[in-house]
C-alpha positions as CSV (number, residue, x, y, z in Angstrom):
1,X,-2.8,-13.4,-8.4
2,X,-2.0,-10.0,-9.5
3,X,0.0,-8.2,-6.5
4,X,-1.6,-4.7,-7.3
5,X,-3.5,-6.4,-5.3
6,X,-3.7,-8.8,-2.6
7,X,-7.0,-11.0,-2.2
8,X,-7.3,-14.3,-0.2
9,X,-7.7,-17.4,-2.5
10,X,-11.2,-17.9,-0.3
11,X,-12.1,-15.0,-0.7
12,X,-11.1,-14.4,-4.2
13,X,-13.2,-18.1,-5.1
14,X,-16.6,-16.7,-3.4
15,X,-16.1,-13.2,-5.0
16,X,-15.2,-14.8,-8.4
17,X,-18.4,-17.1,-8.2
18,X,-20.6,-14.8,-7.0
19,X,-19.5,-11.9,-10.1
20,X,-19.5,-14.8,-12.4
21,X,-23.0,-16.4,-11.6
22,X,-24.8,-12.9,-11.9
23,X,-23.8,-13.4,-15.6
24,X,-26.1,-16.3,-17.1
25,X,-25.7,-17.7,-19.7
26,X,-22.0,-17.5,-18.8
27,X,-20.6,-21.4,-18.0
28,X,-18.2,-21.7,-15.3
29,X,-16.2,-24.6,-17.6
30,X,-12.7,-24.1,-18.0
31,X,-11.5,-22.2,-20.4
32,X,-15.0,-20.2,-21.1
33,X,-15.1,-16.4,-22.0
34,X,-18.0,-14.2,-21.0
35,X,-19.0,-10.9,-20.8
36,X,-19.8,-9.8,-16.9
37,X,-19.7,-5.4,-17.8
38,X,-20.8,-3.4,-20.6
39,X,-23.0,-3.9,-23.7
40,X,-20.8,-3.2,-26.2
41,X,-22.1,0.4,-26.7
42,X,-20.2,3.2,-26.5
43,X,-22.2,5.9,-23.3
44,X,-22.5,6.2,-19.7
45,X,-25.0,3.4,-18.3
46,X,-27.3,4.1,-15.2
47,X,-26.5,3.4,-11.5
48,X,-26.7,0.2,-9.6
49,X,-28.3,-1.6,-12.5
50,X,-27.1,-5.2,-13.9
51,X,-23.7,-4.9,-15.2
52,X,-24.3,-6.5,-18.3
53,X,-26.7,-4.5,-19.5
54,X,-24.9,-1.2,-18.3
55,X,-22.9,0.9,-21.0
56,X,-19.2,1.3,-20.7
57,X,-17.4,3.9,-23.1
58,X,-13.8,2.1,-23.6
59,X,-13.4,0.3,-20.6
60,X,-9.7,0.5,-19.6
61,X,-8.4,-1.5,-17.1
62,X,-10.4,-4.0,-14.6
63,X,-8.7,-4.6,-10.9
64,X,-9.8,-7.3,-8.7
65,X,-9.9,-5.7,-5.3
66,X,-9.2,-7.0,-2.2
67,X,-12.5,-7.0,-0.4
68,X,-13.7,-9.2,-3.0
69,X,-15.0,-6.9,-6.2
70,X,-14.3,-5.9,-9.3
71,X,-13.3,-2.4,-10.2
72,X,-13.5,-1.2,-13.9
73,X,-12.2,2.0,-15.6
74,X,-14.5,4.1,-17.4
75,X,-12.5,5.6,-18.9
76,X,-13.9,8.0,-21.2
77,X,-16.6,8.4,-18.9
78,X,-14.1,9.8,-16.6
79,X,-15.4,6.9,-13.5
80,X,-13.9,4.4,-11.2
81,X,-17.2,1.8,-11.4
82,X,-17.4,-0.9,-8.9
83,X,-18.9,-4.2,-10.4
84,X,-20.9,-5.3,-7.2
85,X,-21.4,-9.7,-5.7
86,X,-25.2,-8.8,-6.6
87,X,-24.0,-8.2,-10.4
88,X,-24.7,-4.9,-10.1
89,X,-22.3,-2.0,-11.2
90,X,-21.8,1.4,-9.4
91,X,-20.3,4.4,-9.8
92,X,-17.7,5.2,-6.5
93,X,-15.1,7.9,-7.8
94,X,-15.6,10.6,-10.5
95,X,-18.6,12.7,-11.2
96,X,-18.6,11.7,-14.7
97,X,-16.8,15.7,-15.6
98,X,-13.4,16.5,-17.2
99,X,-11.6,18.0,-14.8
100,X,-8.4,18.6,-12.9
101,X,-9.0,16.1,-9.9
102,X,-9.0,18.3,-7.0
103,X,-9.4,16.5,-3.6
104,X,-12.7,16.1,-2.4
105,X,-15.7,13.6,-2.1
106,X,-15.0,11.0,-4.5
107,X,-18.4,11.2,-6.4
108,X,-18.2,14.8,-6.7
109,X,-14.4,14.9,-8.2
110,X,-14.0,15.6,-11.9
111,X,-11.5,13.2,-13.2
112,X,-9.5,13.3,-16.6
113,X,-9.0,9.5,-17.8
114,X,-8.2,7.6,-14.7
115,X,-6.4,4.6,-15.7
116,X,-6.0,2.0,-12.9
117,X,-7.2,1.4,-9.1
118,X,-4.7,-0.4,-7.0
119,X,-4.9,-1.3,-3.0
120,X,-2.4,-1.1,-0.2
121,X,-1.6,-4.1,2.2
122,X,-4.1,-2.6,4.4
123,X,-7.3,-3.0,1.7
124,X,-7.3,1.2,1.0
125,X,-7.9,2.0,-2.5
126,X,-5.2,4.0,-4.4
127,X,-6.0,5.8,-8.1
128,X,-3.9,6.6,-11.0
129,X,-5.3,9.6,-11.8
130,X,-3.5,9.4,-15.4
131,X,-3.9,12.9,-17.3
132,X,-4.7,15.0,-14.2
133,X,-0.5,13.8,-13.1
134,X,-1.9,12.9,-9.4
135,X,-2.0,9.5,-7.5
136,X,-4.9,9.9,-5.3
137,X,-6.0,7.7,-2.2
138,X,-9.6,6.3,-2.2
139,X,-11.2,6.6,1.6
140,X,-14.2,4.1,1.1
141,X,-15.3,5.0,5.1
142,X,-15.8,9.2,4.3
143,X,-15.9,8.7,0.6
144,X,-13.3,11.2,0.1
145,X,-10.0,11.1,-2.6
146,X,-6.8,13.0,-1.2
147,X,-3.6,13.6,-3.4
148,X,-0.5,11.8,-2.1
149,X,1.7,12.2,-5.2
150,X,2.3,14.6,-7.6
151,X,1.3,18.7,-8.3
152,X,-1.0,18.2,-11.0
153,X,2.0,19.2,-13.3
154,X,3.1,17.1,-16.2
155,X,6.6,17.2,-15.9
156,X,9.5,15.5,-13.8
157,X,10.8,16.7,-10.6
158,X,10.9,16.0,-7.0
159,X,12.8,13.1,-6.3
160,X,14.5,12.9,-2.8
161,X,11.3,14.9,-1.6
162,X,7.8,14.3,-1.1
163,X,5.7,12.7,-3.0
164,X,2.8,15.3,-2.9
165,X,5.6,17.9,-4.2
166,X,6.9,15.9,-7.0
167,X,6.0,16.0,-10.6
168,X,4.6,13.5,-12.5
169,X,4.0,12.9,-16.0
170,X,0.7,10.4,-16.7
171,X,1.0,8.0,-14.1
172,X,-0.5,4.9,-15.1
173,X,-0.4,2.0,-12.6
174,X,0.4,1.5,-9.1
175,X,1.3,-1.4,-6.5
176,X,2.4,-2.0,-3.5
177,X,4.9,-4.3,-1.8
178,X,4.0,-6.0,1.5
179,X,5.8,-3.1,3.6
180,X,3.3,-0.7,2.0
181,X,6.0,0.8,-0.2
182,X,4.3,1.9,-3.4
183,X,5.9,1.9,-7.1
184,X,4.2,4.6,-9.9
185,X,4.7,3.7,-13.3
186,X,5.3,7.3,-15.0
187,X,4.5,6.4,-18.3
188,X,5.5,9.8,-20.0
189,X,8.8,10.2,-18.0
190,X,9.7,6.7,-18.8
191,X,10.5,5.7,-15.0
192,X,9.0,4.0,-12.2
193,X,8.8,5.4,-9.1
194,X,8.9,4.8,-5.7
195,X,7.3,6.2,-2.4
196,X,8.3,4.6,0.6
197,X,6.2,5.1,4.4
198,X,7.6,8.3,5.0
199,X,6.5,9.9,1.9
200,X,9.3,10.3,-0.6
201,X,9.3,9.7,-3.9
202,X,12.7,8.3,-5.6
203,X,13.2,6.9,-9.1
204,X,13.9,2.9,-9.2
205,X,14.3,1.8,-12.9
206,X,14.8,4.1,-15.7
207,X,16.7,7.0,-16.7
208,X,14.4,9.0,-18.1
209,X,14.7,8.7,-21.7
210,X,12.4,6.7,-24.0
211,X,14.5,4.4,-25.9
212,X,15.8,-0.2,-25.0
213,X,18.8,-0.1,-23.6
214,X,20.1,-1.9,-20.2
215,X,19.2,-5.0,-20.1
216,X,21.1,-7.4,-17.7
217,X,22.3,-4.3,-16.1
218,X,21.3,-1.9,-13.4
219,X,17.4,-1.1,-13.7
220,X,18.5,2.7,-12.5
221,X,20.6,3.1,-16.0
222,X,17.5,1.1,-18.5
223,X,15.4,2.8,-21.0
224,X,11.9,2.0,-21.3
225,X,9.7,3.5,-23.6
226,X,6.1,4.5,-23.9
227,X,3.8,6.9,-25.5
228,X,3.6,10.7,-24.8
229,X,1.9,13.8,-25.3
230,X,-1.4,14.6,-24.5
231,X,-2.7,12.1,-27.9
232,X,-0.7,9.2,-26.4
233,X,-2.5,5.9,-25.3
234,X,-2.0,4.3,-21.7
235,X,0.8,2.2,-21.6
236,X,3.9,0.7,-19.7
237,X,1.4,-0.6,-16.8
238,X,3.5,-2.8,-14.1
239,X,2.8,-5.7,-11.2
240,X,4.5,-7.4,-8.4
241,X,4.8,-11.2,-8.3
242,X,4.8,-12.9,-5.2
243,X,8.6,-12.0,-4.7
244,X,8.4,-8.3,-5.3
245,X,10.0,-8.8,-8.4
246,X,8.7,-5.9,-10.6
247,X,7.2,-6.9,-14.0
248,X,6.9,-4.0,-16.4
249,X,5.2,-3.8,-19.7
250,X,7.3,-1.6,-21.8
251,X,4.7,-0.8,-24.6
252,X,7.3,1.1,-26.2
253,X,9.9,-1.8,-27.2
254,X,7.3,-4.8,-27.7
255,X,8.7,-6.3,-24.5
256,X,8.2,-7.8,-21.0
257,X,10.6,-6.9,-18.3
258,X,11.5,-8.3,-14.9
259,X,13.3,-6.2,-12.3
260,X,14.6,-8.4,-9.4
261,X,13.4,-7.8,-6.5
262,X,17.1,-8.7,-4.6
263,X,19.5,-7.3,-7.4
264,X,17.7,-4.8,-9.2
265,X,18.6,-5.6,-12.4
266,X,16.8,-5.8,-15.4
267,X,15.9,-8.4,-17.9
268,X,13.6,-9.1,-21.0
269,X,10.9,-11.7,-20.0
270,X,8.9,-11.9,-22.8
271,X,8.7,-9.8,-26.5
272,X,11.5,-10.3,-28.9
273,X,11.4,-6.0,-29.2
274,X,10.8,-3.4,-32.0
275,X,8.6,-0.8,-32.0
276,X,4.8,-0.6,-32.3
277,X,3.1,-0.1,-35.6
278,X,-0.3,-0.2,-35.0
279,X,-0.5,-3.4,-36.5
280,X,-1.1,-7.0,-35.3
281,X,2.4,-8.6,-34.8
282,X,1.9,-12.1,-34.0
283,X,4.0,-15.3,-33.6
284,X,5.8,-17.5,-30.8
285,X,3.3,-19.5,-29.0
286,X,4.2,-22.2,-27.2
287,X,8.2,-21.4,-27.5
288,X,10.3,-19.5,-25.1
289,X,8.2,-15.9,-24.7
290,X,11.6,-14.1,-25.2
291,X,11.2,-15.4,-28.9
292,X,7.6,-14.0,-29.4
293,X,6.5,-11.8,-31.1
294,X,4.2,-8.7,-29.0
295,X,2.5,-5.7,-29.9
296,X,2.4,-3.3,-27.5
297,X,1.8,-4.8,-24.3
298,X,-0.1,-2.8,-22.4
299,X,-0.9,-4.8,-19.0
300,X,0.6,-7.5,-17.2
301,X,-0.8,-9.6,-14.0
302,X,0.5,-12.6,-12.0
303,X,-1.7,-15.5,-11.8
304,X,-1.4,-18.0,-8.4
305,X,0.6,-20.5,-10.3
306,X,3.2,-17.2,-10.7
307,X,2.6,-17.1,-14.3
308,X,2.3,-13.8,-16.1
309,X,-0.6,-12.8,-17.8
310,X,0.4,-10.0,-20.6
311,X,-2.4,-8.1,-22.3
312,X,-1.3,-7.8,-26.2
313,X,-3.4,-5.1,-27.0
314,X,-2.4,-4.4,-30.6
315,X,-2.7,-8.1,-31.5
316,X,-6.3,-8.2,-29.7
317,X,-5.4,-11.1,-27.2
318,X,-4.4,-12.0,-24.1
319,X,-0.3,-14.1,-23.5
320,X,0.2,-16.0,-20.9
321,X,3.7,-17.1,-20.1
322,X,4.0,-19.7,-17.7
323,X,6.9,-20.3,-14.7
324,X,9.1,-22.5,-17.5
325,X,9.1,-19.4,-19.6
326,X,6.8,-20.6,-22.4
327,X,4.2,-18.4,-24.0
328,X,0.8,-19.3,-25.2
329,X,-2.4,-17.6,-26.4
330,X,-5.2,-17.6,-23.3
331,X,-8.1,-15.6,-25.2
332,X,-8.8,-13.8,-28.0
333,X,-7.0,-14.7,-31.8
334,X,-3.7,-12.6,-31.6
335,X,-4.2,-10.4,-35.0
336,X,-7.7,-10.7,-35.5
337,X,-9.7,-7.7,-34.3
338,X,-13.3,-7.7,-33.1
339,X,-16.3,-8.9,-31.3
340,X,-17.7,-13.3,-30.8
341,X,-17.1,-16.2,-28.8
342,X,-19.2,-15.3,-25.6
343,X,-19.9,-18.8,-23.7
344,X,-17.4,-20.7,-25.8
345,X,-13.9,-21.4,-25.6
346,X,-11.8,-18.3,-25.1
347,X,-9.0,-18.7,-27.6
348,X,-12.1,-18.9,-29.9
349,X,-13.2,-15.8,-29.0
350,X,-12.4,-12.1,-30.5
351,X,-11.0,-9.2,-28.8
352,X,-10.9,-5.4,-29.6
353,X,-7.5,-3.8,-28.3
354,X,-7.7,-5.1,-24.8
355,X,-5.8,-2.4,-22.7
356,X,-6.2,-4.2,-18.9
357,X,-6.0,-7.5,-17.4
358,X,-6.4,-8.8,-13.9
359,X,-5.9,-12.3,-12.5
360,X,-7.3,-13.3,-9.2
361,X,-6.3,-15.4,-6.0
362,X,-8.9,-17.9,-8.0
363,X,-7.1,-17.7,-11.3
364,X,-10.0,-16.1,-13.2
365,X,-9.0,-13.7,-15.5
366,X,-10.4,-10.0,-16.2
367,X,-10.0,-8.5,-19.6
368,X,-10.7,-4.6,-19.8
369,X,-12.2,-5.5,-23.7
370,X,-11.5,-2.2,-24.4
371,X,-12.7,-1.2,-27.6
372,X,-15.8,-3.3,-27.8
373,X,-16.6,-1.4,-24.5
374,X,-16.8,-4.8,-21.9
375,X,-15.1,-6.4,-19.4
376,X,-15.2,-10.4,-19.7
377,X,-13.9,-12.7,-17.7
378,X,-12.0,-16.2,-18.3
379,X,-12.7,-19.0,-15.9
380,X,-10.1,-21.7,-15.2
């Protein structure tokens, strides 16, 4: 399963029937693609009404939560929605206004392009507040969202110090290792960062320009590489495998990287590297992933099995490369941009720039459809 996220297998196979059943004609054979959020149009949908026939405007990122539910990523709606066992989807954090993200109650916060939802050992929600440069922590008892890292500024600064005085510059994912530590990805400052229990924030892999460099070496001394500016895309999102190894999508460089837990160094995974074009850039199935070809990976998630799940949002598909180290195509037609296959075989199925991907303790897998406005699930 993805370890943003940690979710019993029981649980995760009730949850994962329950979302999945609420979404007939949706089969539950292996393999099947459906849609279980969003109906394709671009607009903000109503409250508490079936998720399937509830607008999405680019839905971002989907996180299976640990008490069982899906979370999806309105993203231009400026909403954290949560996709209820009923079938039902609800808004829980952002009033639905641009805004800077002050702390508050969660439905009255005005958000700017939240990008992921991750959750502590302990089940509390944490947000990636993405343009406002805050990570904010979700209480779902008082329904109130309080800062814990960075200003507001979009910057770097702060390292060594707290968290809630550093800068930050659009962070885009979160997780947490098993002692509660908690790793940012700051996508625009090309580093991943680290608070530990008492509160301070450190630098763990990067160096802090955008560029490929440092493979096989330290992952202090690497380059990664994403976009920035206030235009750019989200990108560069990270996970934790059952190990704590970190596994980082650098956008930037086409690639897959694993930082090891024990060593800390750094190594390509998947992606033989270049830069995105915008363009499909497709090849390498069923060889070694570090001879594939990937175009800007945006996401990655860890299934049970331990294999990583990589969303290939400019090819329009989703990777999947397995503990052996081979890649292969799990939905979507890498280079072929668009919107079919509902209730049929996934790898038959057509994808719109896919920017988020969960996996489950179930193995089901979440696709944040992004530009066809969805979120569809794979069941294995």
């Amino acid at each position: 399963m993805s370890v943003r996220t940690r979710m019993p297998a029981a649980l995760a196979a009730v949850a994962a029937l329950s979302l999945l059943s609420g979404c007939e004609p949706c089969s539950r054979d292996s393999g099947t693609i459906c849609t279980i959020a969003g109906t394709g149009k671009a607009a903000l949908g109503g409250e508490k009404l079936q998720a399937t026939a509830t607008p999405l405007y680019l839905a971002e990122d989907v996180t299976a939560g640990s008490d069982g539910l899906l979370y999806v990523m309105d993203w231009n709606n400026h909403r954290v929605r949560r996709l209820n066992a009923d079938g039902t989807l609800e808004t829980i954090i952002g009033s639905g206004e641009l805004g800077d993200g002050q702390d508050g109650n969660a439905l009255t916060v005005a958000l700017n392009h939240p990008t992921d939802v991750s959750f502590d050992p302990s089940g509390t929600m944490y947000l990636a507040a993405w343009h406002n440069s805050k990570v904010m922590r979700y209480d779902a008892e008082s329904g109130e969202l309080v800062r814990v890292a960075g200003t507001g500024k979009r910057s770097f600064g702060g390292d060594n110090g707290p968290a809630t005085e550093a800068i930050l510059d659009l962070p885009v994912t979160v997780a947490f290792r098993d002692d509660g530590n908690m790793y940012i990805a700051d996508q625009a400052n090309a580093r991943i960062r680290m608070v530990d229990g008492a509160g301070v924030i450190t630098t763990v892999v990067g160096r802090g320009t955008h560029g490929f460099s440092g493979d096989n070496g330290p992952a202090i001394e690497a380059e990664l590489k994403a976009p920035v500016g206030q235009a750019a895309s989200p990108a560069g999102k990270i996970v934790l495998d059952a190990q704590d190894n970190l596994i980082i999508a650098d956008s930037g460089n086409n690639r897959v990287r694993r930082v090891d837990a024990k060593t800390w160094t750094i190594t390509t995974i998947a992606g033989v590297g270049g830069e995105p074009t915008g363009e499909a850039n497709v090849g390498g199935d069923n060889g070694p992933a570090t001879d594939a070809h990937l175009a800007r990976p945006t996401d990655v998630a860890v299934g049970p099995d331990g294999s990583i799940y990589i969303a290939d949002t400019d090819n329009s598909c989703i990777r999947k490369v397995d503990p052996e180290g081979i890649i292969k195509t799990v939905a979507g037609i890498c280079g072929q941009t668009g919107f079919d296959g509902d209730n049929g075989p996934a790898t038959e199925a057509k994808l719109n720039r896919p920017f988020g991907i969960d996996v489950d303790a179930n193995g089901v897998l979440y696709i944040a459809d992004t530009y066809n406005h969805r979120v569809r699930a794979v069941y294995p």
